[in-house]
N, C-alpha and C positions, 0 to 999 in steps of 0.2 A: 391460117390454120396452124394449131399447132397441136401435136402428138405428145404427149407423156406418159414413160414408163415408171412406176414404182418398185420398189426391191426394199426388202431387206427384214422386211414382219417375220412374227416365229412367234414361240409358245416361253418365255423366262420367268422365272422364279421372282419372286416381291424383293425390290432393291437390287436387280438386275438390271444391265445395260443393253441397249438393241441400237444400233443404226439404221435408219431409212434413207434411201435415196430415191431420188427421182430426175428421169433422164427426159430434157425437152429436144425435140428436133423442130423443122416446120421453119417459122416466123419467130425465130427466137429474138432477133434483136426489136422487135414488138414491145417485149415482155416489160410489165412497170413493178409488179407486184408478185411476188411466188409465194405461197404459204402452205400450211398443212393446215387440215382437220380432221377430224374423226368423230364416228356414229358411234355410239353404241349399241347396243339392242335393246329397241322401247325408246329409244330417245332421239332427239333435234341432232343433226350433225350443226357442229360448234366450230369454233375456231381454235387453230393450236398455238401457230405462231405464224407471222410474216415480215417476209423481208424485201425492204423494195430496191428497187436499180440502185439508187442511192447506198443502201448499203442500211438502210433505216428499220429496226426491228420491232416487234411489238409481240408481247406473251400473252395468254391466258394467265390471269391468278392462278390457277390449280396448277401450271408447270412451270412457272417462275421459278428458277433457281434449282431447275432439274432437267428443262430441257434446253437444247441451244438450235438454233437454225443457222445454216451457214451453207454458203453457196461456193461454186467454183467454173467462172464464167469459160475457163478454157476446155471444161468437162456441161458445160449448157447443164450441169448438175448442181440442185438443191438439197441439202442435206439434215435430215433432224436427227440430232443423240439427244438419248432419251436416258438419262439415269435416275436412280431413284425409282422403280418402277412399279407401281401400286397397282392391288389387282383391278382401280376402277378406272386405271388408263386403259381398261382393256376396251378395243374396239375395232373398226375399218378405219386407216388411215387414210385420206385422200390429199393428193398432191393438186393445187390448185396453180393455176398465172390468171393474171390479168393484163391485158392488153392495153398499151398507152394512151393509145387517140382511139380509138374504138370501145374501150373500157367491158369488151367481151373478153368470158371469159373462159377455160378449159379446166375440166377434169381430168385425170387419170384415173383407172380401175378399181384404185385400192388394193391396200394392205393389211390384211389382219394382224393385230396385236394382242395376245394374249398374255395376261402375266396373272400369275399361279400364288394362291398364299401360303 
């Protein structure tokens, strides 16, 4: 099992910066894969970015080169900065892991991300 908390969504302005975090407890050293995505309203939740144990990353085109994921394994904390921020990032961020040898996987709550034109 494992638990996660998200932090750090709000309301900024287009071209604004926001920090998300996401805190794992539980079966952390489980974990092979941590990422974010986000829903929008009327739409697919997508993928945003992830990163694996390895340290191996992977973007969406739409936030290449705006946003960065990065982790910090002595805080079990995944982290997305989000710059550049257009009003169509606006959505529910959710913190994701996936599990090594069981390849199950965990939500957190989610984050709202609003950005204003």
């Amino acid at each position: 099992q494992v638990q996660l908390v998200e932090s750090g969504g709000g309301l900024v302005q287009a071209g604004g910066s926001l920090r998300l975090s996401c805190a794992a407890s539980g079966s952390i050293f489980s974990i092979n894969v941590r990422g974010w995505y986000r829903q929008a309203p009327g739409k697919q939740r997508e993928l945003v970015a992830t990163i694996t144990s390895g340290g191996s990353v992977n973007y969406a085109d739409s936030v290449k080169g705006r946003f960065t994921i990065s982790r910090d394994n002595a805080k079990n904390t995944v982290y997305l900065q989000m710059n550049s921020l257009k009003p169509e990032d606006t959505a529910v961020y959710y913190c994701n892991v996936v599990l090594r040898t069981s390849f199950k996987d965990y939500w957190g709550q989610g984050t709202q991300v609003t950005v204003s034109s």
